[in-house]
C-alpha positions in Angstrom: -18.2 -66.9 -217.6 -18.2 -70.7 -218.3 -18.8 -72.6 -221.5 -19.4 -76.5 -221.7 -17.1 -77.9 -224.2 -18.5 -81.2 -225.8 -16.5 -84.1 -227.8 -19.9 -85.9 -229.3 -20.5 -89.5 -230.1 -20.0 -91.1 -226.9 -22.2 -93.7 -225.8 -24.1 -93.0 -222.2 -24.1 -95.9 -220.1 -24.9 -96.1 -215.9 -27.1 -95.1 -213.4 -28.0 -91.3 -212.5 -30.5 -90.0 -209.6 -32.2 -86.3 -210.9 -31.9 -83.5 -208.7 -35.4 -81.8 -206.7 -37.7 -80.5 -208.6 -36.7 -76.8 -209.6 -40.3 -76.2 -209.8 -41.0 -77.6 -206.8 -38.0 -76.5 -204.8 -39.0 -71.9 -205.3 -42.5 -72.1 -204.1 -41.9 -74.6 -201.3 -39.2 -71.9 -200.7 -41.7 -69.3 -200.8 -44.6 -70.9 -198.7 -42.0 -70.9 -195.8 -42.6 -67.5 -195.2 -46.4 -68.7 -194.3 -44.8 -69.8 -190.2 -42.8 -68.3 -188.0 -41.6 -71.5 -187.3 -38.6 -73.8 -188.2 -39.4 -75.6 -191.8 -36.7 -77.9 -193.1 -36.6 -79.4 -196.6 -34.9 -81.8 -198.0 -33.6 -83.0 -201.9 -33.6 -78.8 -202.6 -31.3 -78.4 -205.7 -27.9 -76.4 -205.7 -29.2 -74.3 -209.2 -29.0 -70.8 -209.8 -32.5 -69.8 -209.5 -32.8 -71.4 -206.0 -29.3 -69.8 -204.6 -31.2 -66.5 -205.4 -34.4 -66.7 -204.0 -32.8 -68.0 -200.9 -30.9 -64.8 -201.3 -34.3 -63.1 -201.4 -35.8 -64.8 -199.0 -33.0 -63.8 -196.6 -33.3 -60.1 -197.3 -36.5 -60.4 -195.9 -34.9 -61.4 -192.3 -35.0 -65.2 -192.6 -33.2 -66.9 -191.0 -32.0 -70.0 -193.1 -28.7 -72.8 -192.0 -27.6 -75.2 -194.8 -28.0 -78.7 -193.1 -25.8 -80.3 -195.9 -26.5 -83.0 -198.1 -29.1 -80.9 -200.4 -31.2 -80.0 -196.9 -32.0 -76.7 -195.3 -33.7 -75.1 -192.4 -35.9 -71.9 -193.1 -36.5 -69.8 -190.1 -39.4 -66.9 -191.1 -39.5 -65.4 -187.5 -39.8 -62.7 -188.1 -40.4 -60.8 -191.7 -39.9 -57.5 -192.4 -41.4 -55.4 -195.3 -38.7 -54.6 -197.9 -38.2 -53.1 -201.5 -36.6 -56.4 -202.7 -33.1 -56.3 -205.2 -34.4 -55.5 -208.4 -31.6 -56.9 -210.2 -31.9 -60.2 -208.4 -36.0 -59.6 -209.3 -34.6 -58.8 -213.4 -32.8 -62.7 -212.9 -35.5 -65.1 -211.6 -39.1 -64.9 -212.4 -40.0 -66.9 -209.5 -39.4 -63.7 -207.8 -43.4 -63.3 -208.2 -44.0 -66.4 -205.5 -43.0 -64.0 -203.2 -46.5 -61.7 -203.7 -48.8 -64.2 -202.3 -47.1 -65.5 -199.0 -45.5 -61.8 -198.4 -49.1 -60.0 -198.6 -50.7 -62.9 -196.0 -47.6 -63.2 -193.2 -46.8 -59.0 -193.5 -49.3 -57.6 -195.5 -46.8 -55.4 -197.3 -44.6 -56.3 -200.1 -43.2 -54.1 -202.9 -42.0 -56.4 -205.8 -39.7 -55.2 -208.8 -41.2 -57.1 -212.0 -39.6 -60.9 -212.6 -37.4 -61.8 -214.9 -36.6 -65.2 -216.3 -36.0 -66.9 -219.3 -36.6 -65.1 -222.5 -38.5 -67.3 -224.4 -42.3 -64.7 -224.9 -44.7 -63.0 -223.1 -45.3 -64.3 -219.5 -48.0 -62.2 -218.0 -48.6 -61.6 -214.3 -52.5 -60.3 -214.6 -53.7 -63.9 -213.2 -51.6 -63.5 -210.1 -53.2 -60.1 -209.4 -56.5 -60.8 -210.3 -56.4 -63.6 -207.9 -54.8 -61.8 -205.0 -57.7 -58.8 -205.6 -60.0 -61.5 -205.2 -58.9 -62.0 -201.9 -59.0 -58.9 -200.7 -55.8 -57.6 -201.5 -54.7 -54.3 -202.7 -52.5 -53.9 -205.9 -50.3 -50.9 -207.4 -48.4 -50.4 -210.2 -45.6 -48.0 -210.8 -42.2 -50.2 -211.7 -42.8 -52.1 -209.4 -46.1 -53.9 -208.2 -46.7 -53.0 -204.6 -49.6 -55.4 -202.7 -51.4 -54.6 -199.6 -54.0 -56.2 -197.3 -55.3 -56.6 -193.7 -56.5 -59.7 -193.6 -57.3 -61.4 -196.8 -60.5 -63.4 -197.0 -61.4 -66.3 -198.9 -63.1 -66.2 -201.9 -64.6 -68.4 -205.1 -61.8 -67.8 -207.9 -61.9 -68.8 -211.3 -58.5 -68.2 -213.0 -58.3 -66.6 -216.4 -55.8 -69.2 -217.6 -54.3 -72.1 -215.3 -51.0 -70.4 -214.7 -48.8 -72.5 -212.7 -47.0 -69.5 -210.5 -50.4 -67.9 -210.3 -52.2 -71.1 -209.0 -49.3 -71.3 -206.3 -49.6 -67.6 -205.7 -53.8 -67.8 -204.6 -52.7 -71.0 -202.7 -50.4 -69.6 -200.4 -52.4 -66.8 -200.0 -55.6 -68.5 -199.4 -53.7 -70.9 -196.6 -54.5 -68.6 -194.0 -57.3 -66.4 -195.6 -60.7 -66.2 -193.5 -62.8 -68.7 -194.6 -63.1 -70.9 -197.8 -61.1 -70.5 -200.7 -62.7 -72.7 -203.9 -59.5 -72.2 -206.4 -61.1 -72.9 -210.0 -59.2 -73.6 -213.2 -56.2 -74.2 -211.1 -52.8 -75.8 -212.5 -52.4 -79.3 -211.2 -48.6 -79.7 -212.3 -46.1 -81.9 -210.0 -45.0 -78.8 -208.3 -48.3 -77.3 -207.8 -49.3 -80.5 -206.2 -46.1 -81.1 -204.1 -46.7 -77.5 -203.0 -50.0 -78.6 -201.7 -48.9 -81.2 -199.9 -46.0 -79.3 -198.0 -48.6 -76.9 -197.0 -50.8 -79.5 -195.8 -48.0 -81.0 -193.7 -47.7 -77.5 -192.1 -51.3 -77.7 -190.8 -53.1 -76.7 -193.5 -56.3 -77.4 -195.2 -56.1 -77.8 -199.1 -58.3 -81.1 -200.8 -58.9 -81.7 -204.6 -55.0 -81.9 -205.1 -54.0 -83.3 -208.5 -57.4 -81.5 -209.8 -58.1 -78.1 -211.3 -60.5 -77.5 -208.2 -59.0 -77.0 -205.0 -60.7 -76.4 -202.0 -59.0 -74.4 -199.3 -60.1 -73.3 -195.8 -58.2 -70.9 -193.7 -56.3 -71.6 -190.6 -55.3 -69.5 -188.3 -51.7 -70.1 -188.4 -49.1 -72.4 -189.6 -46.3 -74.5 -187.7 -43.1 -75.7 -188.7 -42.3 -79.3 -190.2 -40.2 -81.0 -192.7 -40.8 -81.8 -196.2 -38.9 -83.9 -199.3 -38.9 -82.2 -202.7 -39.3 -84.9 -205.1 -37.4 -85.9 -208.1 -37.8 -83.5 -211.0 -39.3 -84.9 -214.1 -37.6 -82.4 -216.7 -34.4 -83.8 -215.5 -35.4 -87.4 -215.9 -36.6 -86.6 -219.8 -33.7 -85.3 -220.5 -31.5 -88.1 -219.5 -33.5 -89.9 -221.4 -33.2 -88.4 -224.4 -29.6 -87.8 -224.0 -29.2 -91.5 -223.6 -31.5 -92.1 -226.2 -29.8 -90.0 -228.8 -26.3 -91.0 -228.0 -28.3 -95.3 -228.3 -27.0 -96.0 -224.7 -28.5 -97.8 -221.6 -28.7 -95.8 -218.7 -30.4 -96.5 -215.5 -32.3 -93.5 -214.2 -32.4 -94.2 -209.9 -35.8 -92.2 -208.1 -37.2 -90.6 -211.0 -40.6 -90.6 -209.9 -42.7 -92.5 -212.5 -46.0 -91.9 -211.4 -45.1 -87.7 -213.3 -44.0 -89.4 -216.7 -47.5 -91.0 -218.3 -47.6 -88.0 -220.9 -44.0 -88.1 -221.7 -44.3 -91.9 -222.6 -47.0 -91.3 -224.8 -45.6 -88.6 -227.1 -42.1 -90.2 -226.7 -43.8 -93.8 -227.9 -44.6 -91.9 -230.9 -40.9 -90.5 -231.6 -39.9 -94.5 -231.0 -38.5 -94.5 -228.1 -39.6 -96.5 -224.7 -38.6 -97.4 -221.5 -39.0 -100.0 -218.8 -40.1 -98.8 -214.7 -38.5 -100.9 -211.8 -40.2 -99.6 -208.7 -39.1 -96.1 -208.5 -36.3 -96.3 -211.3 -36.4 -96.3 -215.4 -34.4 -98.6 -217.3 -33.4 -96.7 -220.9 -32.7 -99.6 -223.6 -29.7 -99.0 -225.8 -32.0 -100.7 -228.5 -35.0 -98.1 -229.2 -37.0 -98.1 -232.5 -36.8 -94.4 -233.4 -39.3 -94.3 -235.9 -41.8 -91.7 -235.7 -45.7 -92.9 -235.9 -48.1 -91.3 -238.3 -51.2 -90.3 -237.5 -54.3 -92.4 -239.2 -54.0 -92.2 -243.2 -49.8 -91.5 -242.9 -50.8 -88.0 -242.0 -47.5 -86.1 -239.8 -48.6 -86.5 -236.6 -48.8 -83.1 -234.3 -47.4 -83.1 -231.0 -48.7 -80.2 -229.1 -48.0 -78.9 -225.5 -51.2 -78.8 -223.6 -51.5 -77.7 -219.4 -50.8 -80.5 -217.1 -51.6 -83.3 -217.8 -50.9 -82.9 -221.2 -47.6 -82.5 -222.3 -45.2 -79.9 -220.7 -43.9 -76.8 -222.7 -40.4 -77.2 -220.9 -40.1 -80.8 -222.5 -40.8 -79.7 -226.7 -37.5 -78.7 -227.2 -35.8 -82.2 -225.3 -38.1 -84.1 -227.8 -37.6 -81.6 -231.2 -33.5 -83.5 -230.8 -34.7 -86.6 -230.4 -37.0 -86.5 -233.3 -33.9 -85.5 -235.1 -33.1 -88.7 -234.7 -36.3 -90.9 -235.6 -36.7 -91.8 -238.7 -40.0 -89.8 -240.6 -41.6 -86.0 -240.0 -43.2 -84.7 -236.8 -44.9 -81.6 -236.8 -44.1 -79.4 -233.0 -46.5 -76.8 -232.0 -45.9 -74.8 -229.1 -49.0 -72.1 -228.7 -47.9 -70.8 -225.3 -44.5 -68.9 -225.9 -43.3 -67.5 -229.0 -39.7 -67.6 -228.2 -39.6 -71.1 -227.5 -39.0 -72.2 -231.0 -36.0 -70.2 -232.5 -33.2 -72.4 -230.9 -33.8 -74.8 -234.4 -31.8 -72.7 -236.2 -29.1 -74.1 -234.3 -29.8 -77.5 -234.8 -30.2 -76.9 -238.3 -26.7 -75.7 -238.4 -26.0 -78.6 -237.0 -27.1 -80.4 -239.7 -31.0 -81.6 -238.6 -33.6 -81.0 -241.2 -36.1 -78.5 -239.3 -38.4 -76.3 -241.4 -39.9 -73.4 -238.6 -43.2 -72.7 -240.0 -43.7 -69.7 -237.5 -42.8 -68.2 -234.5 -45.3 -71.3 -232.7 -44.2 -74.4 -235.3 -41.6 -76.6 -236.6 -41.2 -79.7 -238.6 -38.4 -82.0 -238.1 -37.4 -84.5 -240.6 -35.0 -87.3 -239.3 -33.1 -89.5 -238.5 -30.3 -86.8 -239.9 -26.7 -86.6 -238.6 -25.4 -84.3 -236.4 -22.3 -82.2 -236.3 -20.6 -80.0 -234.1 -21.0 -76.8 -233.7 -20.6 -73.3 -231.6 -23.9 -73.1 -229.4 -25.1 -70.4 -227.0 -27.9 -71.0 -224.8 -30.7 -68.7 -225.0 -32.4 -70.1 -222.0 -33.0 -73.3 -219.9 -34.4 -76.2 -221.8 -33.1 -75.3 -225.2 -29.7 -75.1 -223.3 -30.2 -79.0 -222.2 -31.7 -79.1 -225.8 -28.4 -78.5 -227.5 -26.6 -80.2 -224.8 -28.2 -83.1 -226.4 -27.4 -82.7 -229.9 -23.9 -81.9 -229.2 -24.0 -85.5 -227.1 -25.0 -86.9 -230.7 -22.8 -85.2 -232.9 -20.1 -86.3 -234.4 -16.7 -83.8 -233.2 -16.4 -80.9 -231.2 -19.0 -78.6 -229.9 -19.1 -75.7 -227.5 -22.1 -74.1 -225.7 -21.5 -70.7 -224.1 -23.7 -68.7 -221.6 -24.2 -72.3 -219.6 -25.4 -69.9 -216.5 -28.9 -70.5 -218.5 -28.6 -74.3 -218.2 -26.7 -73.7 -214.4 -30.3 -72.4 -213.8 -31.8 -75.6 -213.7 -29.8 -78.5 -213.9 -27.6 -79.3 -210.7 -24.0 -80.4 -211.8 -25.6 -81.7 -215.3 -21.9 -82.1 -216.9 -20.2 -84.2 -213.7 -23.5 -86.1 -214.0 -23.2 -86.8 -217.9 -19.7 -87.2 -217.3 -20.6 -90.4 -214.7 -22.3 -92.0 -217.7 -19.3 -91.8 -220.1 -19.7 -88.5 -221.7 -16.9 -86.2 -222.7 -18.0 -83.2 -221.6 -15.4 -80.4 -219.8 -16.8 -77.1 -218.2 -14.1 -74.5 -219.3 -13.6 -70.9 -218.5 -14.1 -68.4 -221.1 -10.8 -66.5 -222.0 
């Protein structure tokens, strides 16, 4: 076990490049099992989760070479049915990609249920409801077991616009019989890079971007190569660590076109940045006053689906708000987990009043202090990273396997810009 160990106050200043997308990087993982042909991907981040579904992947008889330099070639040959590692199941809820692609290349999978991050309920009906729809089989008993032929396409309207369940019916509709019209369909980055990796394997998939995708079979997929792009919950959370620390740091590939949302409900906290091509220039110099709402009424920031603002961003801007001068009220509907990390920053020293399981108000600018953190799961991890990059003294942050998860080498990156963070082991 590892703990970060954090001496705040320390201005950030440089340039950074974000890792893939996390997001991104497990289905495009997953939807190599659609070939039996070589796939290589690039810019595929060295994080927990995606060391174990390559380890999953692999105990399916893939073959799979690290090409260096963040690239890999996956070799699905040949795929064999298997009762995948529970316990590795219990540690990743991505696990679940694997239902979709398994059921269409072997027809037979038998999956443990996932795991990941405690932060609510995540439910898995919409992925079964969609695989029934196209023709597969589904058991329960511990584990979910899915069986199936040939699936077939079919006209599918989601019951909610889960991401993993939109990228479930995709790669299961790739090579479906026939047309698959995906309705109420998640449109986030990831969904849409997953799309287009697909698509550069010889598939069909149009109305990308949208929450109506079109899909007609094929036959069979062949190999290619495909770049996972830069992923956006990495770039908003340098930017809010160099916000709350006031420094100037320069963030290189960060994908731009992903951030129109973010801008708008950080504009609101006070903060703004500049876009140079493919990079974002972070001022030292940010206003950090919160805007009301018409009448001086506390403006609400609420998570919506893509694109509205992303539920793994609230907590990234719940710290910087603790730093903006005025009230901002936070409502996340979808988890009810997601929230109780404030009591930490209240310990801290921020002024955050949690109204429920679902809400919180934040009253700021208020200083920081630190503290002895634990990360409950990923973002509030990078969450109290952040405060403890603003606080004044000492702070620790144990269980950093949560933040390992999803943030490739985050402290020799923060260290690059002039932090004082250490990663220590625990006695």
């Amino acid at each position: 076990m590892e703990k970060f160990v954090i001496q705040g106050g320390a201005s950030l200043d440089g340039e950074v490049t974000p890792s893939g997308n996390k997001n991104s990087a497990l289905p495009v993982l997953a939807a190599c099992l659609l070939t039996d042909e070589p796939v290589v991907l690039h810019n595929l981040p060295d994080i927990r989760d995606v060391r174990d579904m390559r380890q999953l992947i692999t105990s399916l008889g893939v073959d799979m070479v690290d090409l260096g330099q963040n690239s890999w070639r996956i070799t699905a040959r040949t795929v064999r049915p298997a009762d995948l590692d529970p316990d590795l199941c219990s540690r990743i809820r991505a696990s679940i990609l694997l239902a979709g692609p398994m059921t269409a290349r072997s027809g037979d999978v038998h999956l443990p249920p996932p795991g990941g991050d405690v932060i609510g309920r995540r439910r898995v009906d919409t992925h079964i409801l969609a695989l029934k729809a196209l023709g597969a089989s589904v058991k329960y008993a511990r584990s979910f077991e899915f069986k199936a032929k040939r699936l077939r396409g079919a006209d599918i309207l989601l019951d909610e616009a889960s991401v993993t369940g939109t990228e479930n019916a995709i790669m299961a509709a790739a090579t479906a019989r026939g047309r698959t019209v995906l309705r109420n369909a998640a449109s986030e980055p990831h969904v849409q890079e997953l799309c287009r990796m697909l698509n550069a394997l010889g598939a069909s998939i149009s109305g990308i971007g949208s929450n109506t995708l079109q899909i007609d079979g094929v036959d069979r997929l062949h190999g290619g190569e495909f770049t996972i792009g830069p992923d956006y919950l990495e770039v908003v959370s340098f930017i809010g660590a160099a916000v709350v620390t006031h420094g100037q740091v320069r963030i290189r590939k960060a994908g731009p076109q992903y951030l129109d949302m973010a801008r708008i409900v950080f504009n609101r906290l006070g903060v703004d940045w500049s876009v140079d091509g493919e990079d974002l220039l972070v001022p030292a110099r940010q206003r950090l006053k919160i805007e009301a709402d018409l009448g001086g009424a506390i403006p609400e920031i609420r998570v919506m689906p893509w694109p509205g603002f992303p539920t793994d961003l609230m907590s990234i801007a719940i710290v910087v708000a603790t730093q903006s001068r005025g009230s901002v009220l936070f409502h996340n509907w979808m988890f009810e987990g997601r929230m109780y990390f404030t009591d930490k920053l209240k310990g801290m020293g921020a002024q955050v009043t949690l109204c429920d399981p679902h809400r919180c108000i934040v009253q700021g600018p208020t200083r920081l202090f630190g503290e002895k953190l634990e990360s409950p799961d990923i973002r509030a991890g990078m969450a109290m990273l952040l405060a403890a990059l603003a606080a004044e003294g000492k702070s620790t942050i144990r269980n950093i396997g949560q933040i390992d998860r999803g943030y490739e080498k985050v402290d020799e990156k923060l260290r690059r810009l002039g932090a004082n963070i250490e990663r220590v082991a625990e006695q």
